[in-house]
C-alpha positions in Angstrom: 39.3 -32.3 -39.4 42.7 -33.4 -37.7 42.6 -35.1 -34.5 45.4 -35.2 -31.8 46.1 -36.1 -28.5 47.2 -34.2 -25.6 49.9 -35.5 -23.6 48.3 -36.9 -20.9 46.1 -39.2 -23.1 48.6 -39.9 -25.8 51.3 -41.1 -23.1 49.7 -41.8 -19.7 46.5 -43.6 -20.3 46.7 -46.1 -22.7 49.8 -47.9 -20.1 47.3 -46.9 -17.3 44.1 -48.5 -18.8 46.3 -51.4 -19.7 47.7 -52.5 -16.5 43.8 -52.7 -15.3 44.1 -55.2 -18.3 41.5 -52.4 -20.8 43.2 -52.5 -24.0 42.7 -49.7 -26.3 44.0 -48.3 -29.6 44.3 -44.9 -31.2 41.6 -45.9 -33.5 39.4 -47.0 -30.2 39.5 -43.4 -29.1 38.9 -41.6 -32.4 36.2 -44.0 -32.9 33.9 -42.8 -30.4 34.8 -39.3 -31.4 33.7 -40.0 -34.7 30.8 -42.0 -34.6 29.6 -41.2 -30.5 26.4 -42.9 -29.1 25.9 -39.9 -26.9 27.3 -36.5 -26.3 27.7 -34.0 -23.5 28.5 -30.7 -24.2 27.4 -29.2 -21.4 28.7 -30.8 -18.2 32.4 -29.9 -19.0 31.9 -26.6 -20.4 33.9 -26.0 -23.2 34.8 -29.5 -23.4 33.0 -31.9 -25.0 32.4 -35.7 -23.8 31.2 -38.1 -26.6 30.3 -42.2 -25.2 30.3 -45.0 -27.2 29.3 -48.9 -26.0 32.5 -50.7 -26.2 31.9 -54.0 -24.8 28.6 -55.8 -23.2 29.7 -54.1 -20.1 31.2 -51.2 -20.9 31.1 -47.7 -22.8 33.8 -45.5 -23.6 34.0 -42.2 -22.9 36.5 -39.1 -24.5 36.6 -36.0 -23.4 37.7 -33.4 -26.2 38.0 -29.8 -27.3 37.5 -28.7 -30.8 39.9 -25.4 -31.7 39.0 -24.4 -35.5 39.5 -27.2 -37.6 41.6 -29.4 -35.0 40.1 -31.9 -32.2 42.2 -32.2 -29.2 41.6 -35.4 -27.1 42.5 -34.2 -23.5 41.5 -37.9 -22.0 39.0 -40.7 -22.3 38.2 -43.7 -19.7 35.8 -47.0 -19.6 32.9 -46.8 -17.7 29.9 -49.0 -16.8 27.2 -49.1 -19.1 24.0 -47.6 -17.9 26.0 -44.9 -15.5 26.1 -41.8 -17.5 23.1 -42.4 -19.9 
């Protein structure tokens, strides 16, 4: 399955995140994708939203489409452990 990100994730948040000094790869990202703690697929309807701990005090979350055989990654963000499940 090929993965790729949109433009808003591919250029805008990975400077974003940074300047709130979260630094995140690529590999970060398709990490969670591939190997999630936790998925919603039914909040963000047809997105999907896998989580993944990250640090002690954080998870990360990506939010994703799946078209045939391709994964789009349309964003992803830290949040605190324990607020979403």
């Amino acid at each position: 399955m090929k993965i790729i990100f949109g433009k808003h994730a591919k250029k805008d948040k990975f400077p974003m995140l940074a300047k709130h000094r979260f630094y995140l790869t690529e590999e970060d990202v398709i990490k969670v994708i591939k190997e999630s703690e936790h998925e919603d697929k039914e909040t963000d309807k047809p997105n999907i939203i896998a989580s993944k701990s990250f640090d002690e005090k954080h998870i990360l979350r990506v939010v994703y489409k799946k078209e045939d055989d391709i994964i789009k990654i349309i964003t992803f963000y830290p949040a605190e452990k324990g607020r979403y499940y």
